[in-house]
The first five atom37 places (N, CA, C, CB, O) and aatype in JSON, in Angstrom:
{
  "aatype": [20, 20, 20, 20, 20, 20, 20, 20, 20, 20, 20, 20, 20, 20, 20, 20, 20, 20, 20, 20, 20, 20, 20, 20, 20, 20, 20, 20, 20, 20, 20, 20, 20, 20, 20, 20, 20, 20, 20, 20, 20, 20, 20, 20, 20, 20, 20, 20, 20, 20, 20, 20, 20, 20, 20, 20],
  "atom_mask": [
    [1, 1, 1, 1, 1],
    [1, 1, 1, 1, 1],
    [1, 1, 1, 1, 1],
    [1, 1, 1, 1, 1],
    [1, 1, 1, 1, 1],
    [1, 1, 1, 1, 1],
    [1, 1, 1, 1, 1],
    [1, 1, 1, 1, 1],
    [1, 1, 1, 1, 1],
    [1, 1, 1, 1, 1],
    [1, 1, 1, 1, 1],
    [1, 1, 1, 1, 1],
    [1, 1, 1, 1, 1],
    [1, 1, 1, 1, 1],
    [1, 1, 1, 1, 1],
    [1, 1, 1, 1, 1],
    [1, 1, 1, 1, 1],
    [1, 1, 1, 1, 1],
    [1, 1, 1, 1, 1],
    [1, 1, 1, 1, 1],
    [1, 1, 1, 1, 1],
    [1, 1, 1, 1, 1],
    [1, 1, 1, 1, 1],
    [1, 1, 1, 1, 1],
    [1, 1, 1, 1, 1],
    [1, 1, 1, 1, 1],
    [1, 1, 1, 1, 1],
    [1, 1, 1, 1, 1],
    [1, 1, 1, 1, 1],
    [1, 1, 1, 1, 1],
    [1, 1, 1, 1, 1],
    [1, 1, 1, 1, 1],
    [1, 1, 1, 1, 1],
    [1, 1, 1, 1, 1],
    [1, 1, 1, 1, 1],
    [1, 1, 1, 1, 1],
    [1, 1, 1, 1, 1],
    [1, 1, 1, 1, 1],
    [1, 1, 1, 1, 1],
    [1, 1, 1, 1, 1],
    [1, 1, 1, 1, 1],
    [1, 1, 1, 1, 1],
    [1, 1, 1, 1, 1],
    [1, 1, 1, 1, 1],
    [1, 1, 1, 1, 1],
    [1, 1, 1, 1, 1],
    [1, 1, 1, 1, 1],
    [1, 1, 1, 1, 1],
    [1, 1, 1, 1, 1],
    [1, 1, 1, 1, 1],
    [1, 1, 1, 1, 1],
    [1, 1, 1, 1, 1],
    [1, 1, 1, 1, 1],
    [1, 1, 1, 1, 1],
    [1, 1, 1, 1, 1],
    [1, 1, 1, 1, 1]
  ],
  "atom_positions": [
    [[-15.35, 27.59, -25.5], [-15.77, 27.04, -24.25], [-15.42, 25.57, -24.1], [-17.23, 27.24, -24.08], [-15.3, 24.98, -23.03]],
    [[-15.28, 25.13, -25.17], [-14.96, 23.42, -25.08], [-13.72, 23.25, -24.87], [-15.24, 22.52, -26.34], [-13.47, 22.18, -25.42]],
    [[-12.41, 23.83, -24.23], [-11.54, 23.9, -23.63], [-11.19, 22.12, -23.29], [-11.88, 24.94, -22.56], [-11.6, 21.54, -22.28]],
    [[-10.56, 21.62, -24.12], [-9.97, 20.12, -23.45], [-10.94, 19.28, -24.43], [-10.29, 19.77, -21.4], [-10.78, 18.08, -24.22]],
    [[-11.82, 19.53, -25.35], [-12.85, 18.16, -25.85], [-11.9, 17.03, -26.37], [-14.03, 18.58, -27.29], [-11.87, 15.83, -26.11]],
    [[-11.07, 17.86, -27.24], [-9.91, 17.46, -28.39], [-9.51, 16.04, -27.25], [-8.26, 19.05, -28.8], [-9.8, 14.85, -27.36]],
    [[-8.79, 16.73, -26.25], [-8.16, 16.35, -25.31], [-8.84, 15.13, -24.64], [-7.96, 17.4, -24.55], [-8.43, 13.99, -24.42]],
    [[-9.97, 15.71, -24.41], [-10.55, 14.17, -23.33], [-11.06, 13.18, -24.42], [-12.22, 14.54, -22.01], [-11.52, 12.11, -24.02]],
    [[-11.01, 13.49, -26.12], [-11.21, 12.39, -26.91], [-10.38, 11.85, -27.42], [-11.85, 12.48, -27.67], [-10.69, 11.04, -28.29]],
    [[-8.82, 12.12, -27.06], [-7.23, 11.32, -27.29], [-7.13, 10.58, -25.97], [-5.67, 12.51, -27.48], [-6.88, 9.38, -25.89]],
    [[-7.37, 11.41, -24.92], [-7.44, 10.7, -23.8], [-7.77, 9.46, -23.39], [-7.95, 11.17, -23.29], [-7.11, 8.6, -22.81]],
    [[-9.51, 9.49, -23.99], [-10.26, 8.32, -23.88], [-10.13, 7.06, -24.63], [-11.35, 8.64, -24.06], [-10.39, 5.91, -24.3]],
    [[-9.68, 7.55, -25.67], [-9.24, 6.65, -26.9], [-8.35, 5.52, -26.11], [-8.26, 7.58, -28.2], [-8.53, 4.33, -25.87]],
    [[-7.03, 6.67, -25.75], [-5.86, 5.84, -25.49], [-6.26, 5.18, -24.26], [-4.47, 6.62, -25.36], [-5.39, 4.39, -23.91]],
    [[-7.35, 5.21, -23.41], [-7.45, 4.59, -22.18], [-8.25, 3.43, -22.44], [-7.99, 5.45, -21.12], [-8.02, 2.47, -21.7]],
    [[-9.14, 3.3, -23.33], [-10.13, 2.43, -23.85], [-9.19, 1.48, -24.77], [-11.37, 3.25, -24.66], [-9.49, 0.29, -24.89]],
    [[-7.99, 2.04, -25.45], [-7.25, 1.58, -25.92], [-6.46, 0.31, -25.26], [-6.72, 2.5, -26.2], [-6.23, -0.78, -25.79]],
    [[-6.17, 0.72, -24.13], [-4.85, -0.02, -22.98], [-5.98, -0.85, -22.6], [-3.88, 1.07, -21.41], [-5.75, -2.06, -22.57]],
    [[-7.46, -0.35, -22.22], [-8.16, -1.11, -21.78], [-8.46, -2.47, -22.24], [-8.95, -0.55, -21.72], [-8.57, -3.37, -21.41]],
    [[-8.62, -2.75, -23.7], [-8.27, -3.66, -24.4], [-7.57, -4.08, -24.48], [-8.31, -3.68, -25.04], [-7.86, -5.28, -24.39]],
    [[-6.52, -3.94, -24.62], [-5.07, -4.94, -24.71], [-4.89, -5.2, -22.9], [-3.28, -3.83, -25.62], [-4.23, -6.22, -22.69]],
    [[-5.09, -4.9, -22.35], [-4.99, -5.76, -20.81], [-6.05, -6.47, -20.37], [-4.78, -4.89, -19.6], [-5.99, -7.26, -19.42]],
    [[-7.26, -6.19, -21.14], [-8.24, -6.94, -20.65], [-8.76, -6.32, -19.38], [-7.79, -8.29, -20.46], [-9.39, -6.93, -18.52]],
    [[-8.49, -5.23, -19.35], [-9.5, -4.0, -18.31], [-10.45, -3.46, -18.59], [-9.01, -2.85, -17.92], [-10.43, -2.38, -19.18]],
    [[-11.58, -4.11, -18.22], [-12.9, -3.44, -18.97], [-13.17, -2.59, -18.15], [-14.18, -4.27, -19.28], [-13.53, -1.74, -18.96]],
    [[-13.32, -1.98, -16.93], [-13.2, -0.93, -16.63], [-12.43, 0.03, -17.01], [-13.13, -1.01, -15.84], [-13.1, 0.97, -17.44]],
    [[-10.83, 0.27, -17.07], [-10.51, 1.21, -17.79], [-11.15, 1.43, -19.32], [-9.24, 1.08, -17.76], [-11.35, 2.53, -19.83]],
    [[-11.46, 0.0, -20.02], [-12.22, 0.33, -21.27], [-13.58, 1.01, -21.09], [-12.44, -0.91, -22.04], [-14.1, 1.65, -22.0]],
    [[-14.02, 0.88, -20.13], [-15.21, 1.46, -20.06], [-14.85, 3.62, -19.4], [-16.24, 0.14, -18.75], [-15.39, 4.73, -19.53]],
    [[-14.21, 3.3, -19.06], [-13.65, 4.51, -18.41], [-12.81, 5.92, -19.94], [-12.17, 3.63, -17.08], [-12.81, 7.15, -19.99]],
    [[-12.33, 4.96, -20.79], [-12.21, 6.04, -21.6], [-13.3, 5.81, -22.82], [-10.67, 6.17, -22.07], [-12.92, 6.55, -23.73]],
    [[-14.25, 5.25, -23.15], [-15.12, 5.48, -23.52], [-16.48, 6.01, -23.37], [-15.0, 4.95, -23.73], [-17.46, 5.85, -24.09]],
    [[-16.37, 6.61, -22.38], [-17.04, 7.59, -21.24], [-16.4, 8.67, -21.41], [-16.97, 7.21, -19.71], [-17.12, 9.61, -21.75]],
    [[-15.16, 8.93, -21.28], [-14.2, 10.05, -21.57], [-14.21, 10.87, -23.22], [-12.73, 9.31, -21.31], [-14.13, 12.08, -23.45]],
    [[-14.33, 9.84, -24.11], [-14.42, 10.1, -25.47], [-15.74, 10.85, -25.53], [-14.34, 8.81, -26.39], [-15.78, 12.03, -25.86]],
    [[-16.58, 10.3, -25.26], [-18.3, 10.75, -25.29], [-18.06, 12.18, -24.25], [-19.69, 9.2, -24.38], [-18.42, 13.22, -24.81]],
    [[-17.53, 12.34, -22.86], [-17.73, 13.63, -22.51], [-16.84, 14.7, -23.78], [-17.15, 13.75, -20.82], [-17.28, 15.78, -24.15]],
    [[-15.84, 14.22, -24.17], [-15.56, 15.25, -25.02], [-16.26, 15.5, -26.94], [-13.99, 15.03, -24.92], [-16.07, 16.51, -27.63]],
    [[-16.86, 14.53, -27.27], [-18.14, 14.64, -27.94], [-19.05, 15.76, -27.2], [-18.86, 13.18, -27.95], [-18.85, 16.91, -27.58]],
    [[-19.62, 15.64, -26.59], [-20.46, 16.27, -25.75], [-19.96, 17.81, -25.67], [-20.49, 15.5, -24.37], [-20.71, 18.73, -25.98]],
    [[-18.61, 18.03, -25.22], [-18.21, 19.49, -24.98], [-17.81, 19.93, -26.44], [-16.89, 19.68, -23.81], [-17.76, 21.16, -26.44]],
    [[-17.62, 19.61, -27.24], [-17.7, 19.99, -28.66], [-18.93, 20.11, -29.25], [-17.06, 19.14, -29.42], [-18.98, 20.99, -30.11]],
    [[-19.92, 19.52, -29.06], [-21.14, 19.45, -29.82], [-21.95, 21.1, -28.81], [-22.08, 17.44, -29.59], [-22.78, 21.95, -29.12]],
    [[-21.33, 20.89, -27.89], [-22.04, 22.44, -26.25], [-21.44, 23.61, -27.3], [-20.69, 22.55, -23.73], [-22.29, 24.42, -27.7]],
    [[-20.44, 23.74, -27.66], [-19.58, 24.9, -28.07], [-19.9, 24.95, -29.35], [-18.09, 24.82, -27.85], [-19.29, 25.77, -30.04]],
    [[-21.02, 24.01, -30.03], [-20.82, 24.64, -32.03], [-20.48, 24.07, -32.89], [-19.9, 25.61, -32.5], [-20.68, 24.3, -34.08]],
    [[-19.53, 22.67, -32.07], [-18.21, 22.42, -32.93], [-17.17, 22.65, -32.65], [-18.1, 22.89, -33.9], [-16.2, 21.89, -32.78]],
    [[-17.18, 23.57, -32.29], [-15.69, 24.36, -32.24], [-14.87, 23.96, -31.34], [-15.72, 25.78, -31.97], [-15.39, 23.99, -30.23]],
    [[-13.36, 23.45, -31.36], [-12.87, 23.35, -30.35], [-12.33, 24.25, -29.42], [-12.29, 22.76, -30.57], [-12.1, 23.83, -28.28]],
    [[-12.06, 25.58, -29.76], [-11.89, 26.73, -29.25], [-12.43, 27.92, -29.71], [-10.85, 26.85, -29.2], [-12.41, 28.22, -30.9]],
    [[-13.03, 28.8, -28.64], [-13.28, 29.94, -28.88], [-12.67, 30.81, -29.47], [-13.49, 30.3, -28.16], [-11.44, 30.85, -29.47]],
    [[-13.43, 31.67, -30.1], [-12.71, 32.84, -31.04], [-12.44, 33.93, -29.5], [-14.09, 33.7, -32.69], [-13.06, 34.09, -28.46]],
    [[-11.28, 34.47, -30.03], [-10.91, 35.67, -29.15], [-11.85, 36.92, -29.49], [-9.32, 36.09, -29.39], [-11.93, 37.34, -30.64]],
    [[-12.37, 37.32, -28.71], [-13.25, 39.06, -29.02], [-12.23, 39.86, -28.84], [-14.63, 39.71, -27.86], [-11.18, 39.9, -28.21]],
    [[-13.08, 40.72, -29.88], [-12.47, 42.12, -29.65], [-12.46, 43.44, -28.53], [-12.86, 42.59, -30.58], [-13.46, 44.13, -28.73]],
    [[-11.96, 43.74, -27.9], [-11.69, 44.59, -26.79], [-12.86, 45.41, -27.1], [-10.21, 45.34, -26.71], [-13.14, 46.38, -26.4]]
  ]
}
């Protein structure tokens, strides 16, 4: 179910990242918000970053 956590915590990184080196504290604040929603959708799912496939 956590579809993208991985994702919105590379995301956030790299945006919080740029945010710093330009001196954009909004974008810094913007992917460190991003990092934490994908904390959040990993911690909803188990851990897990993806669901196991069921069996038919």
């Amino acid at each position: 179910m956590a579809h993208g956590s991985g994702k919105d915590k590379i995301k956030g990184k790299a945006k919080e990242t740029l945010g710093k080196l330009t001196g954009d504290r909004r974008k810094e604040a913007e992917g460190e918000a991003e990092q934490a929603k994908g904390a959040i959708k990993k911690k909803m799912s188990g851990g897990h970053d993806r669901t196991p496939p069921t069996a038919p």
